[in-house]
N, C-alpha and C positions, 0 to 999 in steps of 0.2 A: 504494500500500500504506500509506503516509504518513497520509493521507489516511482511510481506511478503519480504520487502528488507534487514529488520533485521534474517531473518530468513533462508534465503539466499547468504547473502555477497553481493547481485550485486543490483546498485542504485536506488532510487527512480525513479530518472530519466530515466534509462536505461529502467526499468518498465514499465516507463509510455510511454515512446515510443514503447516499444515491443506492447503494451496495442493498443495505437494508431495506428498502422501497419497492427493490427488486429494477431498477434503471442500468444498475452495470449488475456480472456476472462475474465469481468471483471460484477460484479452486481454491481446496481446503487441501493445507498439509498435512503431514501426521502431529504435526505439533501445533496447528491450527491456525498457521498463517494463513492470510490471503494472499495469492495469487491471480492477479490481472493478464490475460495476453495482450497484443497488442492492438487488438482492436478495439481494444475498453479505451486507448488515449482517441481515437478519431471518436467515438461514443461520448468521450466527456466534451472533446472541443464541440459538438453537435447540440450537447443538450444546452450548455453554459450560448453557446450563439441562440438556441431557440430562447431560451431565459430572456438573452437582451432585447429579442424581439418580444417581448412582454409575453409570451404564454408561460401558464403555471405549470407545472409539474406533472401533474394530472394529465394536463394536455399533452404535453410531452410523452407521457405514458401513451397516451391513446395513439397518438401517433407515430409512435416504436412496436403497436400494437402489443403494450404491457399491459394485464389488464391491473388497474389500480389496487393497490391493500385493500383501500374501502370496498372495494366493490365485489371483492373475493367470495363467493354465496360460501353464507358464513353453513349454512346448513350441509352444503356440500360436503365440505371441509370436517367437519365431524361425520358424517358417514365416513369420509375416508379412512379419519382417524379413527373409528370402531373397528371398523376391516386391521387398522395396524395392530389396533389392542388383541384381536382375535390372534392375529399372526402370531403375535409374541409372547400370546399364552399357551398357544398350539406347542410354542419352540421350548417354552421350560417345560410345559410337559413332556415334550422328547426327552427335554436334559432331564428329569429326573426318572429318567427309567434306563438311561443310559450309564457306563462307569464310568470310574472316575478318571480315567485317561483319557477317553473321548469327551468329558466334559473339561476338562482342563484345554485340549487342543479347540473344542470351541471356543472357549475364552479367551486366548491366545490369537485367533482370527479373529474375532469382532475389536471393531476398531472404536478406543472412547468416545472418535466423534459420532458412532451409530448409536451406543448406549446412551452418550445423550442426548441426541436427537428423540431414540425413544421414549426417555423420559421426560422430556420433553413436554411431546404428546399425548403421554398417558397423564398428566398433569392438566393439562388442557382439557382433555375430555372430561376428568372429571371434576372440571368447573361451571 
């Protein structure tokens, strides 16, 4: 992100909220940086010139064909997330009928950014 706001002009922070918004697209390391390719800097110089032409953000979404946070069908979004909670109650049921060395080597493969994503989720749901 370092990296990408140096090379750019415009904030870390501005970034990371464009980021969060879901306006640029972002790879996750194993240690949880963000990673920008290089198409995120003609993407930022794009949104920052539509900005000057006075459209909000929003707009700018709509017309990157992003669809907005706000507009995310919140209903949807929890169906999905039941489907995940089913998934991942399905998976400790395997693991506990499995031993303790194939439970070990799946823990081993799941990566923390999955675990907390999941939990995440499973947090969400039941709010």
């Amino acid at each position: 992100m370092g990296e990408l706001a140096e090379k750019t002009g415009i904030t870390k922070r501005t970034i990371d909220y464009y980021t969060n918004i879901g306006l640029l697209d972002a790879e996750r390391s194993a240690t949880n940086y963000r990673y920008y390719d290089s198409t995120m800097i003609e993407r930022l110089h794009f949104i920052e010139r539509r900005k000057q032409q006075g459209l909000t953000l929003v707009e700018i979404q709509h017309e990157m064909n992003i669809t907005p946070y706000e507009e995310i069908d919140v209903q949807m979004l929890r169906l999905k997330m039941q489907d995940l909670e089913h998934d991942v109650t399905s998976l400790l049921e395997q693991l506990d009928k499995q031993d303790h060395k194939k439970i070990e080597h799946i823990k081993k493969n799941v990566s923390p950014e999955s675990i907390a994503l999941m939990q995440s989720l499973l947090l969400l749901i039941h709010n």
